[in-house]
ZAVEXLO-194130 format. One record per residue (C-alpha): residue in three letters; x, y, z. Coordinates in steps of 0.05 Angstrom, whole numbers, padded with zeros to 5 digits, always signed. Layout:
residues N
ALAXYZ
...
end
This chain:
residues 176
UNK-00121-00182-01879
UNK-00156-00193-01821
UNK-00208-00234-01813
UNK-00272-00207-01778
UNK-00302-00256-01730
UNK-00362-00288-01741
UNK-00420-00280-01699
UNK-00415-00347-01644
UNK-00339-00321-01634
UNK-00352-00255-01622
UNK-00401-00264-01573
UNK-00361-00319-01539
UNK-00305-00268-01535
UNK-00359-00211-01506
UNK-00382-00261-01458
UNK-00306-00280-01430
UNK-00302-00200-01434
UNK-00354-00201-01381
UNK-00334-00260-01344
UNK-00268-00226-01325
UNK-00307-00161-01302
UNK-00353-00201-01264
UNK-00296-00237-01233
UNK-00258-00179-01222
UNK-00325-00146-01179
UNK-00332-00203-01143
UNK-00259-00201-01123
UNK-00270-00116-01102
UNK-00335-00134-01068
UNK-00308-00203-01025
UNK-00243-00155-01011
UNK-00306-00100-00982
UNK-00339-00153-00942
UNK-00282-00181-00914
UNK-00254-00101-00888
UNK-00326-00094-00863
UNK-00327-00169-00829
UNK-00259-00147-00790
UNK-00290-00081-00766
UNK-00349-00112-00745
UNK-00306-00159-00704
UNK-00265-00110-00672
UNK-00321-00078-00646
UNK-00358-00123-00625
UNK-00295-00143-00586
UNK-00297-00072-00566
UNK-00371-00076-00542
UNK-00353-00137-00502
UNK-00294-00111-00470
UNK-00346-00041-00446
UNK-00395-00092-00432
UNK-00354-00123-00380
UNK-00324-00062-00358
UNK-00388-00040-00346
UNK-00417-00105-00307
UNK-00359-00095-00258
UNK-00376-00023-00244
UNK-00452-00049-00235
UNK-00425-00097-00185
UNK-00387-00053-00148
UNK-00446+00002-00143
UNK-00494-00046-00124
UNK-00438-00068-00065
UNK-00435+00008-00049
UNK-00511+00011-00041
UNK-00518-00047-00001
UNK-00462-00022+00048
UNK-00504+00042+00046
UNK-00571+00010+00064
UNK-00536-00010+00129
UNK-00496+00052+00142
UNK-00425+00023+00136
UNK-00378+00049+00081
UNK-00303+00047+00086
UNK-00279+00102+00060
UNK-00220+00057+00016
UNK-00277+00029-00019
UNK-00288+00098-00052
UNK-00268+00097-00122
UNK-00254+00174-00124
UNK-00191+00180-00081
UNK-00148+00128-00059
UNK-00153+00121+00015
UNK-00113+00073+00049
UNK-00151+00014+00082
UNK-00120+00033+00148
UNK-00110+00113+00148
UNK-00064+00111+00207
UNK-00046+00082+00273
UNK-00035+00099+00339
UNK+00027+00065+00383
UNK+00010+00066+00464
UNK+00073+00071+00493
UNK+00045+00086+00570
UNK-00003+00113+00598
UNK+00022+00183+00586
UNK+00061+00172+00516
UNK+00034+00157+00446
UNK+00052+00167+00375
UNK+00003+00177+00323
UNK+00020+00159+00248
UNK-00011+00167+00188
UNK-00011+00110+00141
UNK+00028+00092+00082
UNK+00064+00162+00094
UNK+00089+00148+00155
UNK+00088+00220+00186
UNK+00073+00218+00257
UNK+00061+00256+00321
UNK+00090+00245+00396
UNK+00047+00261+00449
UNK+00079+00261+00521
UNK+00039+00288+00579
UNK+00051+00289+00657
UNK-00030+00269+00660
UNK-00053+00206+00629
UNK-00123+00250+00616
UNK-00085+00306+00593
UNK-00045+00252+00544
UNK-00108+00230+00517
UNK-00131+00305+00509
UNK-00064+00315+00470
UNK-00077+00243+00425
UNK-00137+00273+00405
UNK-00116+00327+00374
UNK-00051+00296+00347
UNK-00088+00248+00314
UNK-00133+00299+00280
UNK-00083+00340+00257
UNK-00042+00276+00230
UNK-00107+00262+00195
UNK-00145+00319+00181
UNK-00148+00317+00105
UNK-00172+00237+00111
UNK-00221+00277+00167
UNK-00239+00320+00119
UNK-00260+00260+00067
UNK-00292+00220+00109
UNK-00342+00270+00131
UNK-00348+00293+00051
UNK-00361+00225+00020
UNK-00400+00197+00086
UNK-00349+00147+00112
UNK-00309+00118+00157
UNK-00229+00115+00163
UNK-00199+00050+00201
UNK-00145+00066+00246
UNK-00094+00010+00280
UNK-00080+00009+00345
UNK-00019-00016+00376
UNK-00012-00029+00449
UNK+00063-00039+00470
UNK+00028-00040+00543
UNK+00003-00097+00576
UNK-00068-00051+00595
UNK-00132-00062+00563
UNK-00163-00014+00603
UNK-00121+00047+00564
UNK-00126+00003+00500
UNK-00203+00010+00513
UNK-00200+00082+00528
UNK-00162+00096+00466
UNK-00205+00062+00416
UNK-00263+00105+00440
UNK-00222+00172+00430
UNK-00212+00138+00356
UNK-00287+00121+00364
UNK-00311+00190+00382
UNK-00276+00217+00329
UNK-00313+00188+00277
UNK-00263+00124+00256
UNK-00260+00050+00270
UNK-00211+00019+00298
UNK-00183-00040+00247
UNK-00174-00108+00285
UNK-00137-00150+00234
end
């Protein structure tokens, strides 16, 4: 038969009983912590990551507000639409032939005249309609297109005379 046991054993064997359900919670609960620890982590990584994001977007509106206070913003700075830094450029051939080009794209416009002025009528709108939607853009957003200027002529005077048609039409000429 068996024996019953006595009242110390019993007890003892309630108590281990209890130890290894006690054990066995701790183990669920450190298992809990330790899921909850690794979320926590990851987003805190995750706030750090918009936290930075966000410093650099501070940084770069407080630029565009400073440019603002003194009424110069280039229009590639824009974070909306990607602008070229120079929009286009203009090649001076003579007096009486130019090409204008748009910028990365490359399509251009030859202007040949008899009449230097009538040439420079001509450039004026050739370079408009080469650049009308970056025009169009600049006058939206407030801001200024750069346009290059490239003298194959030896005249300074109708490289002078050409930056203020760019001048006049709202753009800056880029001197880099």
């Amino acid at each position: 038969m068996r024996r019953r046991p006595s009242g110390s054993e019993a007890l003892f064997h309630s108590l281990s009983e209890f130890a290894y359900i006690l054990l066995f919670l701790a183990l669920g609960a450190l298992a809990v912590l330790y899921v909850e620890a690794a979320a926590a982590k990851a987003r805190a990584h995750a706030y750090a990551e918009e936290n930075e994001r966000l410093a650099e977007e501070v940084a770069f509106l407080e630029e565009i507000l400073e440019e603002k206070r003194h009424g110069v913003v280039p229009c590639w700075k824009r974070p909306e639409e990607e602008v070229p830094k120079v929009a286009g450029r203009i090649v001076i051939h003579d007096a009486t032939s130019f090409t204008a080009v748009r910028g990365a794209e490359g399509r251009s416009v030859e202007v040949e005249a008899r009449e230097a002025q009538q040439a420079k009528s001509e450039l004026d709108e050739a370079m408009r309609k080469v650049l009308g939607e970056e025009l169009t853009y600049a006058g939206e957003k407030n801001c200024y297109l750069r346009i290059e200027i490239e003298n194959e002529t030896n005249d300074f005077e109708l490289y002078d005379e050409v930056a203020s048609i760019v001048t006049g039409a709202g753009m800056v000429v880029a001197r880099e």
